[in-house]
Every structure is written in C-alpha cells, then in structure tokens.
Backbone as JSON Lines, residues from 0, in Angstrom:
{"i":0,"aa":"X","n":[96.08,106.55,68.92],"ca":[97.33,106.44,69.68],"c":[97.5,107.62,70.64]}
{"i":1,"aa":"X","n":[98.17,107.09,71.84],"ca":[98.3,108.6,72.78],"c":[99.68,109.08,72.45]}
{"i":2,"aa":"X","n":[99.56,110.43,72.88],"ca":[100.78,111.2,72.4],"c":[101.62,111.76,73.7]}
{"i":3,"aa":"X","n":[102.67,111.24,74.22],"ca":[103.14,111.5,75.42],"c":[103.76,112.81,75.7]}
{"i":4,"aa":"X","n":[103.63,113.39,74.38],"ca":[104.07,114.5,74.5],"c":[102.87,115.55,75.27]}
{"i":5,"aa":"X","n":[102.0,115.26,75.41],"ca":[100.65,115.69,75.59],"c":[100.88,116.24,77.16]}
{"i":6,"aa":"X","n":[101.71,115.03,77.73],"ca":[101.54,114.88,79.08],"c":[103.01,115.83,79.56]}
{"i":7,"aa":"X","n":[103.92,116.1,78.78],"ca":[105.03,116.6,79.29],"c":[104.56,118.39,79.28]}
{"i":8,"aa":"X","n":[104.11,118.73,78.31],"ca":[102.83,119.97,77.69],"c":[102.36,120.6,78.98]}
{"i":9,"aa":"X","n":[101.43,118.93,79.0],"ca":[101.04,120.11,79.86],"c":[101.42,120.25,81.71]}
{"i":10,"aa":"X","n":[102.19,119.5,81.76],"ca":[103.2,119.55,82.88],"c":[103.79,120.85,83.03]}
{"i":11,"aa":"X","n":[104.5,121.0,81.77],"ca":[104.96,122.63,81.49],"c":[104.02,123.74,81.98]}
{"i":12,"aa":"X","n":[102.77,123.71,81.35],"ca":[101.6,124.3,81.41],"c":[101.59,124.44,83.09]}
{"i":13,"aa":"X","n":[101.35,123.55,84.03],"ca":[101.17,123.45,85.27],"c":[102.32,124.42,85.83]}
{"i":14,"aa":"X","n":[103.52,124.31,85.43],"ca":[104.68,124.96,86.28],"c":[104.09,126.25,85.93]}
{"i":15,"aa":"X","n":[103.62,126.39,84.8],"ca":[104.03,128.15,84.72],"c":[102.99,128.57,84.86]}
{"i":16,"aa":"X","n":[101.76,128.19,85.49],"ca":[100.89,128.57,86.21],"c":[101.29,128.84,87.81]}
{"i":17,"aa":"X","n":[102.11,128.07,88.06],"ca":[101.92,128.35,89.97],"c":[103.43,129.28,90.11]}
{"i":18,"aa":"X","n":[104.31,129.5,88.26],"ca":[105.19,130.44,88.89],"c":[104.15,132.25,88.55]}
{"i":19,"aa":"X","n":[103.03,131.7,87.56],"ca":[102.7,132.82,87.46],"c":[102.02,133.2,88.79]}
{"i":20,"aa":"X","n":[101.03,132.26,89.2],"ca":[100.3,132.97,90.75],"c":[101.32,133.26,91.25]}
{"i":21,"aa":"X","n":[102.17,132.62,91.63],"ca":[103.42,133.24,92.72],"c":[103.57,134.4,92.45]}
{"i":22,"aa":"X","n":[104.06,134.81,91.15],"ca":[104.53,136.48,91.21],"c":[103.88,137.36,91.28]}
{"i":23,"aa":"X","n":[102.28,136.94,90.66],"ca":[101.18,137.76,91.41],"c":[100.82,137.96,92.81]}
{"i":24,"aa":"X","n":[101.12,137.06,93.28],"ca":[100.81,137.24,94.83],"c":[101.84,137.69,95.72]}
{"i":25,"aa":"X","n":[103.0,138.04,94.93],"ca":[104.08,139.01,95.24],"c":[103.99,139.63,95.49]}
{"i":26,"aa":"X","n":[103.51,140.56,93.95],"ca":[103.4,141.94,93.24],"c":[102.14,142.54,94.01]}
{"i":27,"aa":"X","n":[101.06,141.7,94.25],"ca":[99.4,142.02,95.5],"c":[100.52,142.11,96.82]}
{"i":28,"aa":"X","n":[101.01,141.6,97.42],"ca":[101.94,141.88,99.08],"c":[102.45,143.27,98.69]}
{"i":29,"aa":"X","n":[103.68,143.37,97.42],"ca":[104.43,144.74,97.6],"c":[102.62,146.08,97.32]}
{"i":30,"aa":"X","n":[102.28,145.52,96.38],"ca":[101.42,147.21,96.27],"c":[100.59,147.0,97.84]}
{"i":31,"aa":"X","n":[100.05,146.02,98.31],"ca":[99.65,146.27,99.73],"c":[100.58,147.16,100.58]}
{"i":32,"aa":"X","n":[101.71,146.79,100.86],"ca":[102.42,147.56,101.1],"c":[102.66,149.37,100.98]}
{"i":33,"aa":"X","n":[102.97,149.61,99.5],"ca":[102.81,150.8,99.19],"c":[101.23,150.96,99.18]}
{"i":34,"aa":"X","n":[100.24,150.54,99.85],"ca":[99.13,151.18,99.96],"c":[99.1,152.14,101.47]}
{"i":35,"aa":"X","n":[99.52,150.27,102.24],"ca":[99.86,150.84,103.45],"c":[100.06,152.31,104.13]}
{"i":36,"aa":"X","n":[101.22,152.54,103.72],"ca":[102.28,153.71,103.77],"c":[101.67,154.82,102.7]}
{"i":37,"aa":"X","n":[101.18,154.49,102.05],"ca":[100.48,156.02,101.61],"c":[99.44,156.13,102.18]}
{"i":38,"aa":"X","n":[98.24,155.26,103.08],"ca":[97.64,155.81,103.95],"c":[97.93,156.31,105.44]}
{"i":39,"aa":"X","n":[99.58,155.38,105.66],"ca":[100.18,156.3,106.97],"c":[100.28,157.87,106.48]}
{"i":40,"aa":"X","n":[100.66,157.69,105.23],"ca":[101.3,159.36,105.26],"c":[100.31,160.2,105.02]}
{"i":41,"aa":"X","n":[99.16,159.8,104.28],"ca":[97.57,160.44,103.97],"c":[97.16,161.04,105.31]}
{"i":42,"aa":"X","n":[97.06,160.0,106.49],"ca":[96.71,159.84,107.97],"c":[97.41,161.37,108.29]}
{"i":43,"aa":"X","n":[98.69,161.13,108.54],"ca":[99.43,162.2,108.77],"c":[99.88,163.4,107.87]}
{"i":44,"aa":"X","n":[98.89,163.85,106.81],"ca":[98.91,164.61,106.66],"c":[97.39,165.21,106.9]}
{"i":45,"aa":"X","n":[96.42,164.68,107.07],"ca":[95.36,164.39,107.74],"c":[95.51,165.46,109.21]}
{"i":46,"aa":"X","n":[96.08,164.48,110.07],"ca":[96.15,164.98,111.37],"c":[96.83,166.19,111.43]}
{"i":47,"aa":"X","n":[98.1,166.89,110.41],"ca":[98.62,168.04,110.98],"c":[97.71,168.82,109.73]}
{"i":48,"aa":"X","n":[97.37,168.98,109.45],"ca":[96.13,169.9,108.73],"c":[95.22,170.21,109.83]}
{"i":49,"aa":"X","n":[94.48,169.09,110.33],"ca":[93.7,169.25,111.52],"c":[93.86,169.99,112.84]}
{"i":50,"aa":"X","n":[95.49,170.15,112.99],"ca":[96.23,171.14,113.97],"c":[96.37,172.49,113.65]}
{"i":51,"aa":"X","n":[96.65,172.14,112.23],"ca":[97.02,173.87,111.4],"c":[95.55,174.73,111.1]}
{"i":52,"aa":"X","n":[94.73,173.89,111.29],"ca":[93.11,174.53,111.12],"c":[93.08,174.87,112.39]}
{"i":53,"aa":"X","n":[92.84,173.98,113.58],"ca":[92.74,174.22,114.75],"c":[93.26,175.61,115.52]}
{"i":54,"aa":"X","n":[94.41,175.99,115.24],"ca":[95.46,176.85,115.27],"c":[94.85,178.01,114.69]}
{"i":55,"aa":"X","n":[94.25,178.28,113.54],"ca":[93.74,178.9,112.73],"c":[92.8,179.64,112.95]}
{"i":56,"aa":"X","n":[91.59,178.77,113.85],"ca":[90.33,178.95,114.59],"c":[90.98,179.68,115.62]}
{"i":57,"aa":"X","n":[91.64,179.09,116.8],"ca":[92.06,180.3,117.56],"c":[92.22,181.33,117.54]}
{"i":58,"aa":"X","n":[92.92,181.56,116.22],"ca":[93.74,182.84,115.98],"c":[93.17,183.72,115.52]}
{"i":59,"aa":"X","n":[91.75,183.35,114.96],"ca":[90.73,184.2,114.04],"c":[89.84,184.31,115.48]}
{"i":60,"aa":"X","n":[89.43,183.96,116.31],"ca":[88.68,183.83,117.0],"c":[89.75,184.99,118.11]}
{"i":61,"aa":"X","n":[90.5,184.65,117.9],"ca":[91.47,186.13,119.24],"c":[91.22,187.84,118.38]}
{"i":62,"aa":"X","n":[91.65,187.41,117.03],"ca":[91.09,188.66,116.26],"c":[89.87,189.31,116.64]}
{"i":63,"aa":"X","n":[89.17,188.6,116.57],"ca":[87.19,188.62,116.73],"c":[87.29,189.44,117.79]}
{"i":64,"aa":"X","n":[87.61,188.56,119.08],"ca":[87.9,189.48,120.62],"c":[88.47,190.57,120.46]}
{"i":65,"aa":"X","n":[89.49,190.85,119.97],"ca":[90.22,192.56,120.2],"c":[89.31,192.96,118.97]}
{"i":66,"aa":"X","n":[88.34,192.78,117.81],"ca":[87.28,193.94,117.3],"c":[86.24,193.91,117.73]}
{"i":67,"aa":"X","n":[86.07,193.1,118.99],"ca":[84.59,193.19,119.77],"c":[83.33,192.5,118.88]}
{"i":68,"aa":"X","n":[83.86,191.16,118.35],"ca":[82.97,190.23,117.44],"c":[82.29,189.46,118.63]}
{"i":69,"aa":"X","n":[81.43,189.37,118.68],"ca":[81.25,187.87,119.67],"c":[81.09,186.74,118.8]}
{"i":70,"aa":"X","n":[81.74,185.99,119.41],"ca":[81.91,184.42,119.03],"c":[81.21,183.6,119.85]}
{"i":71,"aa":"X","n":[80.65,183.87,120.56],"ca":[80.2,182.39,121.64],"c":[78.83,182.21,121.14]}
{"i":72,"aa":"X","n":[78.15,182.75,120.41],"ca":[76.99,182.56,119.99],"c":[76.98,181.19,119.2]}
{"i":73,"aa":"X","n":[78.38,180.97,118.42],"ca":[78.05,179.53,117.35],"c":[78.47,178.76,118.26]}
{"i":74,"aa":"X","n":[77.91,177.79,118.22],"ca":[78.41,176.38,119.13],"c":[79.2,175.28,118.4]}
{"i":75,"aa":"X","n":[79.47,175.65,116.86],"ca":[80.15,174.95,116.21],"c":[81.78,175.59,116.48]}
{"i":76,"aa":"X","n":[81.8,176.6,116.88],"ca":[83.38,176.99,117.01],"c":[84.0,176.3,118.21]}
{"i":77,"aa":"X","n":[83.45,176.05,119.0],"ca":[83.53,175.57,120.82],"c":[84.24,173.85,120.45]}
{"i":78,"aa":"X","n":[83.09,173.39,119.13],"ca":[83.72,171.93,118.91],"c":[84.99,172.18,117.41]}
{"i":79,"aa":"X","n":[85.22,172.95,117.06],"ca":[86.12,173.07,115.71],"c":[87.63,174.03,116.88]}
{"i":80,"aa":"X","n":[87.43,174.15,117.73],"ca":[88.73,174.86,118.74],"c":[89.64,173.46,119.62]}
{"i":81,"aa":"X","n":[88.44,172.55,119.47],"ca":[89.78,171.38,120.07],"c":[90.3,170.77,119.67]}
{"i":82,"aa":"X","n":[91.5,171.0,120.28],"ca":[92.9,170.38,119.58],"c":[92.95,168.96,119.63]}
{"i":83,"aa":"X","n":[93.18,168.53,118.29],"ca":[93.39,166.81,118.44],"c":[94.64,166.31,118.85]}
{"i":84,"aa":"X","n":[95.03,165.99,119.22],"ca":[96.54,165.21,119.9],"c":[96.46,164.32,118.73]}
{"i":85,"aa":"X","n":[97.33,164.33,117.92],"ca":[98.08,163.27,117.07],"c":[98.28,162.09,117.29]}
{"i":86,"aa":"X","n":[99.12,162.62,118.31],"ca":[99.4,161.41,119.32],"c":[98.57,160.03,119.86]}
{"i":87,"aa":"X","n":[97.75,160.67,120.38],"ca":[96.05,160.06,120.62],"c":[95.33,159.05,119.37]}
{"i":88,"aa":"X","n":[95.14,159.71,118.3],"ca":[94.61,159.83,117.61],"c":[95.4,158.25,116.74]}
{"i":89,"aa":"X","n":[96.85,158.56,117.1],"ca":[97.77,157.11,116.26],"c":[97.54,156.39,116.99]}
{"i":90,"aa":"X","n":[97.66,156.39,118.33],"ca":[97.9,155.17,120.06],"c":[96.51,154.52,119.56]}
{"i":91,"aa":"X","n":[95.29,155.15,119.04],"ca":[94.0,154.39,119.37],"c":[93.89,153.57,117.74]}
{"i":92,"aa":"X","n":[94.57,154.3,116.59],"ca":[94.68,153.37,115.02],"c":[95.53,152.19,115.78]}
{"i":93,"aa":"X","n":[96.49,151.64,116.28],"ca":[97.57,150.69,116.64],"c":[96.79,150.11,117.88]}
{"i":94,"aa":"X","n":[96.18,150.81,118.73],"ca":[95.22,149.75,119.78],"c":[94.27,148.9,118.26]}
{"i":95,"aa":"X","n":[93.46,149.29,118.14],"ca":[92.5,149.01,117.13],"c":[93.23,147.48,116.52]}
{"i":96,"aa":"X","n":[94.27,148.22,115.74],"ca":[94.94,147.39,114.82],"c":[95.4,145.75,115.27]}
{"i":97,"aa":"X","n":[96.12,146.47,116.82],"ca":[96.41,144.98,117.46],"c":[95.14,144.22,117.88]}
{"i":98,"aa":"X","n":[94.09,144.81,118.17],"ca":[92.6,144.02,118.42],"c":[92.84,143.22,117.29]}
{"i":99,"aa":"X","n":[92.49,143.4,116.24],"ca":[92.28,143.32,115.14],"c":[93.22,142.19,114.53]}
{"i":100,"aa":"X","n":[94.39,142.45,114.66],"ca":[95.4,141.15,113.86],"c":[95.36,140.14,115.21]}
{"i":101,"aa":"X","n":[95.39,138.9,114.07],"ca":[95.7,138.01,115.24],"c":[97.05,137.35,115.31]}
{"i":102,"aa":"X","n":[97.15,136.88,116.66],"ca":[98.75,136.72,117.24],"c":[98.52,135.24,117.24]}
C-alpha cells in the first residue's frame, strides 16, 4: 500500500531545502561584501604606507646629502623615491573594474 504521507514528507523536505540554499546564498552575498571592504581598506592602507615609506626615503636620502653619503650609486633608490598618487592608483582599480563588470 502507498503511504501519502510519504508525499507530504517529502514536500516538506523540498521547502526546507530551497529556504536553506536561500539563506546560504545570503549569508555568501553579505561575507562577499565584508570581504569587499576589507580589501578596500587593506588597499588603503596599502597605498598610505607606500607614501609614508616614500616620504621616508627622501628624508633619509636628504640626511645622506648634508653627511656627504652618496646615494646615486644605487639605482634602486631612484625607483623606491617615486611617489605613488593614490589617487592614480584607485582611478585605474575602478577603470579595470568597470572593464570588467558587465552593464
């Protein structure tokens, strides 16, 4: 004999499968999210480190000059003295990005 209860079961069964994906695929959007934004703020703490070094190099490198160090001999200081523009540096992540998503 069939048991109709079988069929109401697993009907049940079915709902609370697609409410469970649903809330998973929630809970995957929000932590995307907070991934997001902790790599904006990673980024930007990234980039002003990269200024505060930059800054740094100068300043050790002006020292050098008034004790009569020469510096021009390394060619790694010439590329570690330019300043990154922040600025720059976000305009070309958001060019990128809009390539990238589609409209």
């Amino acid at each position: 004999p069939w048991d109709p209860s079988l069929v109401i079961l697993a009907m049940f069964a079915s709902v609370e499968a697609i409410f469970l994906s649903t809330f998973v695929l929630i809970n995957q959007n929000r932590m995307s999210a907070e991934d997001n934004s902790r790599a904006d703020l990673d980024l930007q703490v990234s980039l002003l480190n990269e200024h505060e070094t930059t800054k740094l190099i100068k300043l050790v490198e002006e020292i050098a000059k008034r004790l009569n160090i020469d510096t021009d001999a390394d060619h790694e200081l010439k590329e570690l003295k330019r300043d990154v523009a922040p600025e720059a540096v976000l305009d070309k992540i958001e060019e990128v990005d809009d390539r990238r998503t589609p409209k």
